[in-house]
Backbone as CSV, one residue per row, in Angstrom:
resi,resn,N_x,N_y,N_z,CA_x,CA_y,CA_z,C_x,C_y,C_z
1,UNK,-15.047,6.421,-6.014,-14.286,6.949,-4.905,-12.811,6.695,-5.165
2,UNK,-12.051,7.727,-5.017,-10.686,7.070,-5.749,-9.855,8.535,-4.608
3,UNK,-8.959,7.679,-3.930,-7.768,8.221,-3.034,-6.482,8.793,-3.752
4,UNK,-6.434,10.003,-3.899,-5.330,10.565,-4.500,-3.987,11.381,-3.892
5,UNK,-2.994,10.943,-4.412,-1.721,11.378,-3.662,-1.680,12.693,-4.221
6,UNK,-1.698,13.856,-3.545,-1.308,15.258,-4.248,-0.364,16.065,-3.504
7,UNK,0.611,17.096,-4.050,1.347,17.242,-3.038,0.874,18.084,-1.631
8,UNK,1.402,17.880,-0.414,1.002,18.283,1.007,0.134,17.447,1.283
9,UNK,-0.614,16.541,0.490,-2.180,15.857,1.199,-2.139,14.658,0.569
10,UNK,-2.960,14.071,1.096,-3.915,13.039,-0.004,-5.346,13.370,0.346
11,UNK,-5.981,13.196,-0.826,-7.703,13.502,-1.036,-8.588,12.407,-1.567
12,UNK,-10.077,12.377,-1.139,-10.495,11.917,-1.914,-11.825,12.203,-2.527
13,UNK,-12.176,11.900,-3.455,-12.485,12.278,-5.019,-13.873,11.571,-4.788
14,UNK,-15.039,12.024,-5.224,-16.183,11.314,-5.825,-16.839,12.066,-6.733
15,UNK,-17.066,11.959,-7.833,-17.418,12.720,-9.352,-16.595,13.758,-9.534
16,UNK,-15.231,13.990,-9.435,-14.546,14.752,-9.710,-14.488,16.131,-8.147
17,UNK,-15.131,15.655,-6.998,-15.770,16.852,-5.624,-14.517,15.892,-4.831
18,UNK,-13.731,16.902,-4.593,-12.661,16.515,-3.070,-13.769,16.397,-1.883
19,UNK,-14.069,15.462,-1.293,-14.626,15.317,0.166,-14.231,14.696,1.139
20,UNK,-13.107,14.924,1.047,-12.059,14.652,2.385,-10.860,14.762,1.839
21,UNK,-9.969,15.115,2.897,-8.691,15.109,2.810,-7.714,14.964,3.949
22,UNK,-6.416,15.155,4.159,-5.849,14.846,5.042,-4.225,15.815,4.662
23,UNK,-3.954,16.939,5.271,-2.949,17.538,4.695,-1.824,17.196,5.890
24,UNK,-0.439,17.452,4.898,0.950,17.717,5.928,1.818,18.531,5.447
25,UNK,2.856,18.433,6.166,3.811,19.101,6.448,4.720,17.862,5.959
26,UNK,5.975,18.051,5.270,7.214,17.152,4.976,8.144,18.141,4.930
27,UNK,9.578,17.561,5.661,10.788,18.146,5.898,11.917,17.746,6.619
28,UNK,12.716,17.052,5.524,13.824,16.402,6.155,13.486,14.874,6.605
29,UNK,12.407,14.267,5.934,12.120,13.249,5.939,10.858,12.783,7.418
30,UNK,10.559,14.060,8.137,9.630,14.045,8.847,8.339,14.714,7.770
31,UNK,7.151,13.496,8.617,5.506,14.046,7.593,4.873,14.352,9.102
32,UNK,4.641,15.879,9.053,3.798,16.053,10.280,1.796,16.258,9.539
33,UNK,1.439,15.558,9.889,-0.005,15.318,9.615,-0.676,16.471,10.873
34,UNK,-0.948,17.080,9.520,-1.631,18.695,10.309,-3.451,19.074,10.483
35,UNK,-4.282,18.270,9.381,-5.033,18.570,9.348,-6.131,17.607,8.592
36,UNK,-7.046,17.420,8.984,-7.912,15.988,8.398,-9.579,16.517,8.521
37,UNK,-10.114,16.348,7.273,-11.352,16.862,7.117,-11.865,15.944,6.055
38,UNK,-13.518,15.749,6.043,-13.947,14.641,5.620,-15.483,15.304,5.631
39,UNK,-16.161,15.592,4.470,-17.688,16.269,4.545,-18.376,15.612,5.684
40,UNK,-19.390,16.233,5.744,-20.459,15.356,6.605,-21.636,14.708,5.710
41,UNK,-21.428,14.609,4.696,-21.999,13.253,3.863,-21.283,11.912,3.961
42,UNK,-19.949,12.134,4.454,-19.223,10.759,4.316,-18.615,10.574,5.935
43,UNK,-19.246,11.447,6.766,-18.728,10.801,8.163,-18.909,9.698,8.537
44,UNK,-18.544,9.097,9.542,-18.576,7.517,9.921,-18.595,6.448,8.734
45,UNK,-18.144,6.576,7.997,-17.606,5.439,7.309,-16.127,5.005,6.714
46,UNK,-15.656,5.868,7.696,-14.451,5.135,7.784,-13.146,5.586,7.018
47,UNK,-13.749,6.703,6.271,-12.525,7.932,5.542,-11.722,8.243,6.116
48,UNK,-11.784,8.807,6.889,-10.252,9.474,7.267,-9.424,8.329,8.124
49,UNK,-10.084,6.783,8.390,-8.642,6.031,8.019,-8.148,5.717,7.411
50,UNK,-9.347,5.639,6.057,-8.346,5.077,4.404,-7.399,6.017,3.885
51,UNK,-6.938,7.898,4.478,-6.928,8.986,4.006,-5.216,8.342,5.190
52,UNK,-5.012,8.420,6.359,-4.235,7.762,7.057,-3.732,6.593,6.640
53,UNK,-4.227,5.774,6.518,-3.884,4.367,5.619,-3.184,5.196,4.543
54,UNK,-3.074,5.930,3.672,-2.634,6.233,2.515,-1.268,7.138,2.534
55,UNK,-1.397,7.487,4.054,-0.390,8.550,4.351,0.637,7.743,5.289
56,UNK,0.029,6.409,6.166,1.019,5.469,6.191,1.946,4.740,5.208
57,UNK,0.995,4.657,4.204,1.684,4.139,2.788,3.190,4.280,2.586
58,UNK,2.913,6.085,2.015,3.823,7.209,1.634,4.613,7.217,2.798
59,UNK,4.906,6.950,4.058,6.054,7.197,5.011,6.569,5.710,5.252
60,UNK,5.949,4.571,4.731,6.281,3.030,4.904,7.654,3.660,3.405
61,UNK,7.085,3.601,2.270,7.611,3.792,0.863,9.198,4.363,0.973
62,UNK,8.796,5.733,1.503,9.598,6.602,1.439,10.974,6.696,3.064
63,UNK,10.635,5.736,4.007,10.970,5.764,5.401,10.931,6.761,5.554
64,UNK,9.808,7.942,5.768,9.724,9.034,6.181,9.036,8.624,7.591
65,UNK,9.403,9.396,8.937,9.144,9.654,10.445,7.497,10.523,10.479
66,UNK,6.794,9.661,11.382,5.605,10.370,11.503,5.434,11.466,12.850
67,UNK,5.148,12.723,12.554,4.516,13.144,13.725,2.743,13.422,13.641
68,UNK,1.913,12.906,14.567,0.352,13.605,13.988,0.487,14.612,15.175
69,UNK,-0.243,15.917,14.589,-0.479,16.860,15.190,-1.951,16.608,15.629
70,UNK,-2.679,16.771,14.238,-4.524,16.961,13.525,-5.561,15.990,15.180
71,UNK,-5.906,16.407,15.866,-6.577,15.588,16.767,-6.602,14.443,16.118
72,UNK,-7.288,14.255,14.938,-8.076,12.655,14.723,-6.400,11.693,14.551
73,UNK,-5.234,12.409,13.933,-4.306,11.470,13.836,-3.393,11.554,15.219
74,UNK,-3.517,11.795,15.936,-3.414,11.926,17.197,-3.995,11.071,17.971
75,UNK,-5.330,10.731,17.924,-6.129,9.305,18.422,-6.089,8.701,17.603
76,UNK,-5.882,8.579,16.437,-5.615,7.109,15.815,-4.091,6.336,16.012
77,UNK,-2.773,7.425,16.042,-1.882,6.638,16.816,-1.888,6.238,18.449
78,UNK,-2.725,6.945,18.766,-2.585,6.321,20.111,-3.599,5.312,20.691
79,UNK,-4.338,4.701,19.855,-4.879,3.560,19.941,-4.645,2.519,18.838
80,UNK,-3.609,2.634,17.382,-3.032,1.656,16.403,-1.432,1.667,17.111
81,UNK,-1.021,2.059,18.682,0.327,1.209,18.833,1.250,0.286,17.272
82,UNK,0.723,-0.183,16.822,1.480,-1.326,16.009,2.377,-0.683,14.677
83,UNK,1.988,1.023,15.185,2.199,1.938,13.867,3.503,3.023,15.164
84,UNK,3.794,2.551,15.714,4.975,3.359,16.514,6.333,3.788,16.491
85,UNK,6.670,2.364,15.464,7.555,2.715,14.743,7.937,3.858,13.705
86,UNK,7.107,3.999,13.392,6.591,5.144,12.054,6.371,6.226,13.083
87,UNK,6.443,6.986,14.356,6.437,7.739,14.943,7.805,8.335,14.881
88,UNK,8.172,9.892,15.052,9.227,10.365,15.478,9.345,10.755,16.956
89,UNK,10.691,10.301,17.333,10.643,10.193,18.943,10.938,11.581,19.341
């Protein structure tokens, strides 16, 4: 299983098969997180926060401003508060 930075997204990989991903938008130092998908072989275990985790990374790195659009990153900032900073107001 291996998490890859590609440009617009990060994905991740098992035998060479993308089965999840997490795409955005970047511009002007805002990452709007648009869209998050994850097979249904690998639901509930916890992908599309390591896919978030990875896209926190890249806006910690870079001080890029978060907006989530994608429902799921949409409820994940609004129950990880501690990540608000990394929000654009």
């Amino acid at each position: 299983m291996n998490i890859i930075r590609e440009e617009s997204k990060v994905s991740l990989y098992i035998n060479n098969n993308e089965l999840a991903y997490m795409k955005y938008d970047l511009n002007d130092n805002i990452l709007k997180i648009t869209h998050t998908y994850v097979s249904d072989a690998l639901r509930g275990q916890g992908i599309a926060g390591k896919l978030i985790n990875e896209v926190i990374n890249i806006c910690k790195e870079n001080n890029y401003k978060i907006v989530p659009i994608c429902s799921y990153a949409v409820k994940f900032f609004e129950k990880n508060t501690q990540y608000n900073n990394l929000l654009k107001k």
